[in-house]
C-alpha positions as CSV (number, residue, x, y, z in Angstrom):
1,X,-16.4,-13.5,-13.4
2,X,-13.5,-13.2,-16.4
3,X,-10.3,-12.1,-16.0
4,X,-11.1,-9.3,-17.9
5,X,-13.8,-7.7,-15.7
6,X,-11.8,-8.8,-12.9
7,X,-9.1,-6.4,-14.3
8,X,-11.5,-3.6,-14.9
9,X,-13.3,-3.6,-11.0
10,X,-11.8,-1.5,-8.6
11,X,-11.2,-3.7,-5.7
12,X,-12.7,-2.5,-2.2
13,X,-10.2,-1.1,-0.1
14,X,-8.8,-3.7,2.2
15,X,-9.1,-3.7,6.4
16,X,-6.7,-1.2,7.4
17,X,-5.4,0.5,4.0
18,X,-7.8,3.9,5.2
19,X,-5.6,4.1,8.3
20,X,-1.8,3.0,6.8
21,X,-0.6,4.3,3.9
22,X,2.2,1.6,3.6
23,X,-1.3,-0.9,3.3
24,X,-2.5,0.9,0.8
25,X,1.2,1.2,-1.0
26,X,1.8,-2.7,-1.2
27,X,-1.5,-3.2,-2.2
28,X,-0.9,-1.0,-5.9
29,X,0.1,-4.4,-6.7
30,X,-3.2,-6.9,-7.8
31,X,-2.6,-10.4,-8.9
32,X,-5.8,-11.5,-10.3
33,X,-6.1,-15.6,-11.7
34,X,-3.9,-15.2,-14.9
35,X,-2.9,-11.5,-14.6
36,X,-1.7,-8.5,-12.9
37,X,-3.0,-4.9,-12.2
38,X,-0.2,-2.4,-11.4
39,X,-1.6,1.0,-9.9
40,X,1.9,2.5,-10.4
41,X,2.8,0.8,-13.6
42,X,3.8,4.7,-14.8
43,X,3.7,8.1,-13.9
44,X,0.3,8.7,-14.8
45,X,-1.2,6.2,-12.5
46,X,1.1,7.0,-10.1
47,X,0.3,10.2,-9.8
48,X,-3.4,9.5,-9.8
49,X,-3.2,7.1,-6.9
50,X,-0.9,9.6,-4.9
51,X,-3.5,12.4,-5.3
52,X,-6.8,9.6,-4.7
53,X,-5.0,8.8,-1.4
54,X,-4.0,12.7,-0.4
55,X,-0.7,12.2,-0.5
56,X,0.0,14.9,-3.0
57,X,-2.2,17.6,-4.7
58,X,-4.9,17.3,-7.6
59,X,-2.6,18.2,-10.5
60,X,0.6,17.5,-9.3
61,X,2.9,14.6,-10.9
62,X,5.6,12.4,-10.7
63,X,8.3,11.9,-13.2
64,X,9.4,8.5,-14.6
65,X,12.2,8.5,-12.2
66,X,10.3,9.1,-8.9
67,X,7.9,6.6,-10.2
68,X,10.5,4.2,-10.4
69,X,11.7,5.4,-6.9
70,X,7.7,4.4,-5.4
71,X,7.5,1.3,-7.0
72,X,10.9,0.2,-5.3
73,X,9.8,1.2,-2.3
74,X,6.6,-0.8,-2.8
75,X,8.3,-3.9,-3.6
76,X,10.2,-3.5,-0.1
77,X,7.5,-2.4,2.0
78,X,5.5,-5.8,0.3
79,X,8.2,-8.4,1.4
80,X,8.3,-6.2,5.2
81,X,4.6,-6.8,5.5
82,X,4.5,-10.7,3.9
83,X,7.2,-11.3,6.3
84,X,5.2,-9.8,9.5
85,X,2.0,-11.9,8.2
86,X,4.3,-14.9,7.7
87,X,6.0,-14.5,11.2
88,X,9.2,-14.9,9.1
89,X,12.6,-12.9,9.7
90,X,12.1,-10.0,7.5
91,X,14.6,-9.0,4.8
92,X,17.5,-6.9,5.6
93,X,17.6,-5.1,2.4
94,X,14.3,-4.0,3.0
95,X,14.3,-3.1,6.5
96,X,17.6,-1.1,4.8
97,X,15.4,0.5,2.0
98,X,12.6,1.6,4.1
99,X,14.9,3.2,6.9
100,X,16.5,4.9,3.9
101,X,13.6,6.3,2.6
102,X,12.4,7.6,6.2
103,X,16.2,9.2,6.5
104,X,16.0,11.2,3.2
105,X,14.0,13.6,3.8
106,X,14.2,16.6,6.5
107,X,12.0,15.7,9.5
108,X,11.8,19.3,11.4
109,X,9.2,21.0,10.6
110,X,9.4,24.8,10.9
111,X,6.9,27.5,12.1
112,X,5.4,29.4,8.7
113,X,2.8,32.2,8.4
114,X,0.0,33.6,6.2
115,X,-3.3,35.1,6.6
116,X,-5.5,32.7,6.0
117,X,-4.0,30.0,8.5
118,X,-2.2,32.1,10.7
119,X,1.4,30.2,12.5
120,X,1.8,27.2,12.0
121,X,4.0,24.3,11.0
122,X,5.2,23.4,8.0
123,X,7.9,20.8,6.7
124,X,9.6,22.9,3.5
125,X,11.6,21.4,0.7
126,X,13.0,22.2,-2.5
127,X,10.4,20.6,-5.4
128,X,13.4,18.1,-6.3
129,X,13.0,16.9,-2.9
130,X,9.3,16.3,-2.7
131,X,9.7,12.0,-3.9
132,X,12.0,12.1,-0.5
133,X,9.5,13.6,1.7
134,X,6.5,11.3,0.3
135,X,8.5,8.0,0.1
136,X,9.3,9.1,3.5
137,X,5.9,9.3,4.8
138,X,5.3,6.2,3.3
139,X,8.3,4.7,4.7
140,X,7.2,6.2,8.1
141,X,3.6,4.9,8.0
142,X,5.0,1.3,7.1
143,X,7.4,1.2,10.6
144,X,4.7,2.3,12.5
145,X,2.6,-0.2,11.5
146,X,4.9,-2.7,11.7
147,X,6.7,-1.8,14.7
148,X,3.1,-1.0,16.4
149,X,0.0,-2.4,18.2
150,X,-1.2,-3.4,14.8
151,X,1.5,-5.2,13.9
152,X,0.5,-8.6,14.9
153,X,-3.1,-8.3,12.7
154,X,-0.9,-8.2,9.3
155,X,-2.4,-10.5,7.5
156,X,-2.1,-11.8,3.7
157,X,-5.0,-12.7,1.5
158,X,-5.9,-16.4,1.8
159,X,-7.6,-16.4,-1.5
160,X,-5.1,-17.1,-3.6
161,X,-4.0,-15.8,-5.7
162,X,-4.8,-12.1,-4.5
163,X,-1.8,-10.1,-3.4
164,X,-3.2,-8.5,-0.9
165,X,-2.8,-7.3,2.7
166,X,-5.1,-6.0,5.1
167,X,-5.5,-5.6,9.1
168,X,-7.8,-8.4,10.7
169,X,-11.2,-7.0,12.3
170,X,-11.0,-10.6,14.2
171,X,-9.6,-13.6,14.3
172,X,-11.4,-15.4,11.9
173,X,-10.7,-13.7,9.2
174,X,-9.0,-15.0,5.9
175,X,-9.9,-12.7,3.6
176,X,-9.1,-8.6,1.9
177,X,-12.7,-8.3,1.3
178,X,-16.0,-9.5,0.9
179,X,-15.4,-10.3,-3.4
180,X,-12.0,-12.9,-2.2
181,X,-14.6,-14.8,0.2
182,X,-17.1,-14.9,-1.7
183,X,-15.0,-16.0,-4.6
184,X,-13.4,-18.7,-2.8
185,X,-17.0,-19.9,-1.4
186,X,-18.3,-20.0,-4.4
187,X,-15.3,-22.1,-5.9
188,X,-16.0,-24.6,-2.4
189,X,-19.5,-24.6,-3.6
190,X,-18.4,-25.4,-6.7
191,X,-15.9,-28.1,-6.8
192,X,-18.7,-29.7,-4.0
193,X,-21.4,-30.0,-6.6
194,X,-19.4,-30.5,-9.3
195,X,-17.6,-34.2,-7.1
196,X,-21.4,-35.0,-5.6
């Protein structure tokens, strides 16, 4: 398949990405052979991807600044994760950015009424404050995972060069989905033929 149609597939969601949102963060960021897809490269992708994975409303949008604010954390929740799939000692500035993001924004949540739903709980925030309280969802999500029973099924995508992580369903798997393994069979295959 080219690079080019590559580019333009959606990639299946990876093992794990439905249930963590910090799986589904670091994976915005696709390397492909000879090229790079960025779901967050600005605002307007941003925003889509936010409101594709319910983590804000239909309509509702990020400014360049914010943007800039996801992307960072991204990059941090990405080394956290490579690090947990690498059984390597995890950054300290990110392990410093992602508790950061999880202090910034109010955690209490307070009792609310209206007719339609009746009591019931609410975390409320100013609009200028509504990157904080998604970055720290986000941020949340990612220390659970990491700090939780699925921790030690972070795993990194052995067919390079995809960037991507995902949860192991068992043991033997090596790969984010079906397209990487077949991909990397099919160069096997390949490269067997091609020497025979």
């Amino acid at each position: 398949m080219s690079e080019e149609k590559e580019k333009g597939r959606p990639l299946p969601p990876a093992p794990g990405s439905a249930e963590h949102a910090g799986i589904a963060l670091a994976n915005t960021w696709q390397v492909f052979s000879g090229g790079t897809r960025d779901l967050l490269a600005d605002r307007e992708r941003a925003s889509s991807w936010l409101a594709d994975n319910g983590l804000i409303g239909q309509g509702a949008a990020l400014g360049d600044p914010c943007t800039a604010r996801l992307r960072t954390l991204r990059h941090h929740v990405r080394r956290l994760l490579s690090a947990t799939a690498g059984a390597s000692e995890p950054p300290e500035d990110s392990i410093t950015a992602v508790n950061a993001a999880i202090k910034a924004a109010p955690s209490a949540t307070l009792i609310a009424w209206d007719r339609e739903r009746g009591l019931h709980r609410v975390v409320t925030h100013p609009v200028d404050e509504l990157t904080d309280s998604l970055l720290a969802a986000l941020a949340a999500d990612t220390a659970e995972l990491l700090c939780g029973p699925d921790a030690s099924r972070i795993a990194a995508c052995a067919a390079a060069p995809c960037s991507r992580f995902y949860l192991r369903t068992h043991g033997a798997r090596q790969w984010c989905s079906v397209r990487c393994g077949d991909r990397i069979r099919a160069a096997r295959a390949y490269r067997r033929k091609s020497s025979a």
